[in-house]
C-alpha positions as CSV (number, residue, x, y, z in Angstrom):
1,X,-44.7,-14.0,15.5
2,X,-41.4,-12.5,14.4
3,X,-40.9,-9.1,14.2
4,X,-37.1,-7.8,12.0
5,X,-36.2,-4.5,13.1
6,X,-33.9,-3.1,10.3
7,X,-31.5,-0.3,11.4
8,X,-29.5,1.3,8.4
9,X,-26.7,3.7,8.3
10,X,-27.5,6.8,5.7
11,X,-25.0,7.2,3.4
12,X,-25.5,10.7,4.2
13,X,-23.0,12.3,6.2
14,X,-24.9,12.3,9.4
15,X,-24.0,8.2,9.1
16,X,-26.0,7.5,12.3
17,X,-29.1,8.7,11.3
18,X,-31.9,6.1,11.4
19,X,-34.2,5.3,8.7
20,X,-37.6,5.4,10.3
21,X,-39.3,5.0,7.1
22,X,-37.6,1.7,6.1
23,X,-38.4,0.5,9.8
24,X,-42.1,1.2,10.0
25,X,-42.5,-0.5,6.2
26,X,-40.5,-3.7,7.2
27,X,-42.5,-4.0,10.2
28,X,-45.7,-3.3,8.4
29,X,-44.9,-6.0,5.8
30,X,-43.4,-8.5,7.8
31,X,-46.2,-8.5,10.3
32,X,-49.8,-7.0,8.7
33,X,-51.8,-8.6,11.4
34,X,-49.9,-6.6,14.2
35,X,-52.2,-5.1,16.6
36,X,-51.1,-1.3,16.6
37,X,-51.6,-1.5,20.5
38,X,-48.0,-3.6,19.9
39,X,-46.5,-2.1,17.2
40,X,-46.7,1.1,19.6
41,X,-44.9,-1.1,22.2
42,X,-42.2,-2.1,19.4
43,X,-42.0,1.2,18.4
44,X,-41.7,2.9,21.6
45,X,-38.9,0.6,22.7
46,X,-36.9,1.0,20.3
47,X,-37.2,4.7,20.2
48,X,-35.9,4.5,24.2
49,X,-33.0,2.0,22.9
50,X,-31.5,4.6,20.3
51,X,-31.9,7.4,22.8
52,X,-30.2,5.4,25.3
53,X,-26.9,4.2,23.0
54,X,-26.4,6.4,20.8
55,X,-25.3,5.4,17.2
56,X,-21.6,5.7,16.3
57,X,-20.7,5.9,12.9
58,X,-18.1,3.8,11.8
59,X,-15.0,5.3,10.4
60,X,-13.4,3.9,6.7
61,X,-10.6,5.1,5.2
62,X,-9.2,3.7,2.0
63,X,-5.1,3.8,1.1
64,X,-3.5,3.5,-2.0
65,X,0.0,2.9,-2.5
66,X,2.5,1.6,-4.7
67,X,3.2,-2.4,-4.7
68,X,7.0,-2.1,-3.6
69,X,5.4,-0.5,-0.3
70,X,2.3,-3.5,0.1
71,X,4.0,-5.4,2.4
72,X,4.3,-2.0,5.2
73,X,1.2,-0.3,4.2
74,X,-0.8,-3.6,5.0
75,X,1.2,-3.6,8.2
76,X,0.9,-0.3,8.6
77,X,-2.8,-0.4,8.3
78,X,-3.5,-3.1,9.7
79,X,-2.0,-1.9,13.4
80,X,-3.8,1.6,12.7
81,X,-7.0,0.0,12.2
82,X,-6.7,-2.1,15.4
83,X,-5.4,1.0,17.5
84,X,-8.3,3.3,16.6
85,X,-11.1,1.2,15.9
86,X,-11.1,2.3,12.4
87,X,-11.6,0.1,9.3
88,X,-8.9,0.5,6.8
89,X,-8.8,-1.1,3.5
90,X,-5.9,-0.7,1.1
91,X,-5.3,-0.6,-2.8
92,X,-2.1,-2.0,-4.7
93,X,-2.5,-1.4,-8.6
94,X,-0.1,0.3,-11.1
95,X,0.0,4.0,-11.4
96,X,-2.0,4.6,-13.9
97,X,-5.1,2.8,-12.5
98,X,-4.3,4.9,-9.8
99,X,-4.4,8.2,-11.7
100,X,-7.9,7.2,-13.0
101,X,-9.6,6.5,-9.8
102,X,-8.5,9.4,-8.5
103,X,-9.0,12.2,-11.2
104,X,-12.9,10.4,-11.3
105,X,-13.2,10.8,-7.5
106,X,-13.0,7.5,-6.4
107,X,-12.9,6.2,-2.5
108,X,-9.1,6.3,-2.1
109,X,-8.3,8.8,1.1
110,X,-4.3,8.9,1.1
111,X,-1.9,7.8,-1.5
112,X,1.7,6.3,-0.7
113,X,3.9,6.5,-3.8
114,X,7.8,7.1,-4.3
115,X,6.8,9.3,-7.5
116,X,6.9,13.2,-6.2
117,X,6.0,14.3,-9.6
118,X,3.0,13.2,-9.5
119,X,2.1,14.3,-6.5
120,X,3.3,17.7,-8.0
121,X,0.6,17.4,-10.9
122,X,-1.9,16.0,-8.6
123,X,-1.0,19.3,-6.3
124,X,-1.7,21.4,-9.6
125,X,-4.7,20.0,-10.3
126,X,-6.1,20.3,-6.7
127,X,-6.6,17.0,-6.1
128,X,-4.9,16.5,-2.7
129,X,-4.1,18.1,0.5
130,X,-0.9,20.5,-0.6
131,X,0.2,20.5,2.9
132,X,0.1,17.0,3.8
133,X,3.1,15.8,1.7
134,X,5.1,13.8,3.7
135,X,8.7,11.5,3.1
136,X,8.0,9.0,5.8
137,X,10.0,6.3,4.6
138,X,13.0,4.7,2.5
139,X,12.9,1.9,0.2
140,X,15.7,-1.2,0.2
141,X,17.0,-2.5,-2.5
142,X,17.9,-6.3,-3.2
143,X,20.1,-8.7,-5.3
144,X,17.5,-11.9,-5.9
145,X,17.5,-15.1,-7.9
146,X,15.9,-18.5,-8.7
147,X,14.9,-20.0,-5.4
148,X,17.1,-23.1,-6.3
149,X,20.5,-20.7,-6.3
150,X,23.6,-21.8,-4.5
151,X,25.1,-18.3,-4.8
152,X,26.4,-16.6,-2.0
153,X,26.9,-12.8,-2.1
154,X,27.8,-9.8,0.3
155,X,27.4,-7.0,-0.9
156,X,28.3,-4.7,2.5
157,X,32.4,-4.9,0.8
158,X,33.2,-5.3,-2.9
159,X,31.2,-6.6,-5.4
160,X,32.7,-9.7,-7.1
161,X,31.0,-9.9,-10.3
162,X,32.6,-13.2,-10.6
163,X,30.5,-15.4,-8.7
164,X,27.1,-13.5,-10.3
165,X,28.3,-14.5,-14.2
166,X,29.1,-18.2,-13.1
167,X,26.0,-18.4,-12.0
168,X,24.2,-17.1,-15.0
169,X,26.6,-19.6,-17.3
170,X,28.0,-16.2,-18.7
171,X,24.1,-15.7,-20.1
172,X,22.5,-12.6,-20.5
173,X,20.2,-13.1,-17.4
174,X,20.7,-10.1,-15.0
175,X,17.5,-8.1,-15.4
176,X,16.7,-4.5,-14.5
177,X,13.8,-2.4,-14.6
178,X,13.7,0.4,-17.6
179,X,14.2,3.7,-16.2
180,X,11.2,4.9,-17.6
181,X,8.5,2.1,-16.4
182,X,10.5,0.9,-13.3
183,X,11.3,3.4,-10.3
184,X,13.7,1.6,-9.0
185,X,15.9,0.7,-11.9
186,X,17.8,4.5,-11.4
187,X,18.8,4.0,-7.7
188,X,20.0,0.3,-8.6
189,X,22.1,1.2,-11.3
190,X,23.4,4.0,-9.2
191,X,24.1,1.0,-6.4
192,X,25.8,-1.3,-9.0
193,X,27.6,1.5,-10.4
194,X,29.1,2.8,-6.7
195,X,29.9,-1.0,-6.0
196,X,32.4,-0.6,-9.1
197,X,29.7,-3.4,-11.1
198,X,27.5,-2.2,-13.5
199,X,30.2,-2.0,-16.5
200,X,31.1,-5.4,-16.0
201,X,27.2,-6.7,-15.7
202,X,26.5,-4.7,-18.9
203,X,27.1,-7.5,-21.6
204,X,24.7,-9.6,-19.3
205,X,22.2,-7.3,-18.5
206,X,18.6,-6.9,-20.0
207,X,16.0,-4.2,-19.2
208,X,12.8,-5.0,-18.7
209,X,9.7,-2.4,-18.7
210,X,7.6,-4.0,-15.4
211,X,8.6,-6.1,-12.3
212,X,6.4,-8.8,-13.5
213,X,8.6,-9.2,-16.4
214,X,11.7,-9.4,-14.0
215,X,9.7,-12.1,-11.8
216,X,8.8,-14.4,-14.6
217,X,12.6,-13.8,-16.3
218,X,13.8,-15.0,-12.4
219,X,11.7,-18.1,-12.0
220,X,11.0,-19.2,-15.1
221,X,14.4,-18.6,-16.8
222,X,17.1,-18.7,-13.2
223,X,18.1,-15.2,-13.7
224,X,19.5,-12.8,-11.5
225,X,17.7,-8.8,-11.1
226,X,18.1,-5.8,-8.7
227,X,14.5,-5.5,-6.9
228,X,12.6,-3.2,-4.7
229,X,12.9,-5.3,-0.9
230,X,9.7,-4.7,0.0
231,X,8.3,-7.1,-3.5
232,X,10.9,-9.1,-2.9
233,X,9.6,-10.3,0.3
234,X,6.9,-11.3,-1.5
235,X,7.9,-13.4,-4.1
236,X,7.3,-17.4,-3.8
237,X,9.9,-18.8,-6.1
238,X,12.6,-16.4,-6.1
239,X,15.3,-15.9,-3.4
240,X,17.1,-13.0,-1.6
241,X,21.0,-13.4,-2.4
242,X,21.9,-10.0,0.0
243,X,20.3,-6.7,0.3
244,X,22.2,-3.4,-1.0
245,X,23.3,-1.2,1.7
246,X,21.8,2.3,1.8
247,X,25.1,4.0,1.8
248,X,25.5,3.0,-2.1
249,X,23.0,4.4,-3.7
250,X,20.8,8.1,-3.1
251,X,17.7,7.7,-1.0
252,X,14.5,6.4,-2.2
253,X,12.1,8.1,-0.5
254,X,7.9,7.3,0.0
255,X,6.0,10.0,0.2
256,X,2.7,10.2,1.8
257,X,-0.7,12.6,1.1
258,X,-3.8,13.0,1.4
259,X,-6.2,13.5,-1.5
260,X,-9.2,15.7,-1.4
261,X,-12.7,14.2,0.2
262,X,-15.0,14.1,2.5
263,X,-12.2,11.6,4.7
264,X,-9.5,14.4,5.1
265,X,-9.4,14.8,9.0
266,X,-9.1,11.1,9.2
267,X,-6.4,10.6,6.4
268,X,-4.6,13.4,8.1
269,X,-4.5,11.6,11.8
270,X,-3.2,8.5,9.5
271,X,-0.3,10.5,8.2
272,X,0.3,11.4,11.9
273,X,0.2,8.5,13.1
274,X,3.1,7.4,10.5
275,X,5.4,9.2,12.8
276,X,5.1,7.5,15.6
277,X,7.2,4.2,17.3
278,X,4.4,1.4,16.0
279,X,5.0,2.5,12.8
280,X,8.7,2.6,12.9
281,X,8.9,-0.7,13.8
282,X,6.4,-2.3,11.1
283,X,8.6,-0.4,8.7
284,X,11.8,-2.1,9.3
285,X,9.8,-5.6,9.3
286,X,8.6,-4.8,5.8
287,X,11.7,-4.0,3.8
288,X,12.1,-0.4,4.5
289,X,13.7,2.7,6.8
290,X,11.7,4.4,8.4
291,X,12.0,8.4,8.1
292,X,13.4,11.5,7.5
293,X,14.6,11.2,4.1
């Protein structure tokens, strides 16, 4: 005969607490012929197993962040999990999916995000940790285009427009993000404009309200936009002409916190643990600088 022990973590805070309750009624359902003589035995034992190893409660911690930064914060969480035995999930979605789930409380411990205004509201409203705020890294910036594109740019000396309206047929197909729905589209403007290039893109530039617009105007249509590094890693059927150096255009910093929960201690060693060498190093193999800003 069988016998299924069942041991459950409480969703309690004391996580390795045992319920006895749900043992002795599996046991007594699974097995209603038991002799109690045994059942003692069974019980007995397993009361000297727990007492010998101890439960440990497993640690989770949840981070959301914006999608420029999903290629390091999966990195970044990824090496943190495996260092500390923790298990860390992560959450890319647009901001204001991210503004709902935490206003209603939901399971997200630390939010990455280049917008420090909101982190201002979120401050007002008490809904993170006011001390935790942290610039711990600096976005990229770079020139893309259709995968099948034979241009070849540098854009560490001047900027020759020339080559980048050949190769949009002198069409209106250089895209960048609205100012108000893209946070990028300020610092590239500012880039194009130092690089003595954005009054000459004008007449073939269209601005687009979201990233996914700019992606499908890119591989659908063979234009040309100015995108966060970090997503453009991640695009399929798009290709990286050059990447803007950081000396033409103003910072653009990522700021860390931690939002208020039961998880704060935790969120706080992961914001700690953002300062350190590992971390560094997963940043500039996902698109970005790593800190101060």
């Amino acid at each position: 005969m069988k016998i299924l022990l069942v041991f459950a973590r409480n969703s309690s805070p004391n996580r390795g607490e045992v319920r006895w309750g749900a043992l002795l009624a599996r046991c007594r359902r699974d097995a209603p012929t038991l002799a109690l003589p045994l059942l003692g035995r069974v019980i007995v034992f397993a009361s000297v197993l727990l007492a010998s190893t101890p439960a440990r409660a497993v640690t989770n911690l949840t981070v959301m962040a914006d999608n420029s930064a999903s290629i390091a914060v999966a990195k970044l969480a990824r090496d943190y999990a495996r260092a500390n035995d923790v298990a860390v999930s992560t959450s890319f979605v647009a901001k204001s999916m991210q503004s709902s789930q935490i206003l209603e409380g939901g399971s997200a411990d630390i939010l990455i995000t280049q917008d420090a205004k909101w982190i201002d509201e979120l401050q007002l409203q008490g809904l993170i940790d006011i001390y935790s705020k942290t610039a711990f890294a600096r976005g990229r910036l770079a020139l893309i285009g259709p995968a099948d594109s034979t241009l070849v740019m540098k854009l560490s000396g001047n900027f020759f427009s020339a080559p980048l309206v050949h190769a949009m047929h002198s069409e209106p197909l250089f895209f960048l993000g609205n100012p108000e729905y893209v946070p990028d589209s300020r610092y590239a403007r500012e880039a194009l404009r130092n690089l003595g290039a954005l009054d000459v893109l004008e007449p073939y530039t269209l601005y687009l309200k979201s990233y996914d617009q700019m992606v499908e105007q890119v591989t659908q249509r063979g234009g040309y936009a100015v995108f966060s590094y970090g997503q453009a890693l991640l695009l399929e059927k798009a290709k990286i002409i050059d990447v803007f150096p950081e000396k033409t255009h103003s910072n653009i910093p990522y700021y860390v916190v931690v939002i208020a929960g039961d998880n704060m201690e935790e969120a706080r060693k992961f914001i700690r643990y953002l300062g350190g060498n590992a971390a560094r190093n997963a940043l500039r193999s996902s698109g970005m600088s790593e800190g101060p800003v």
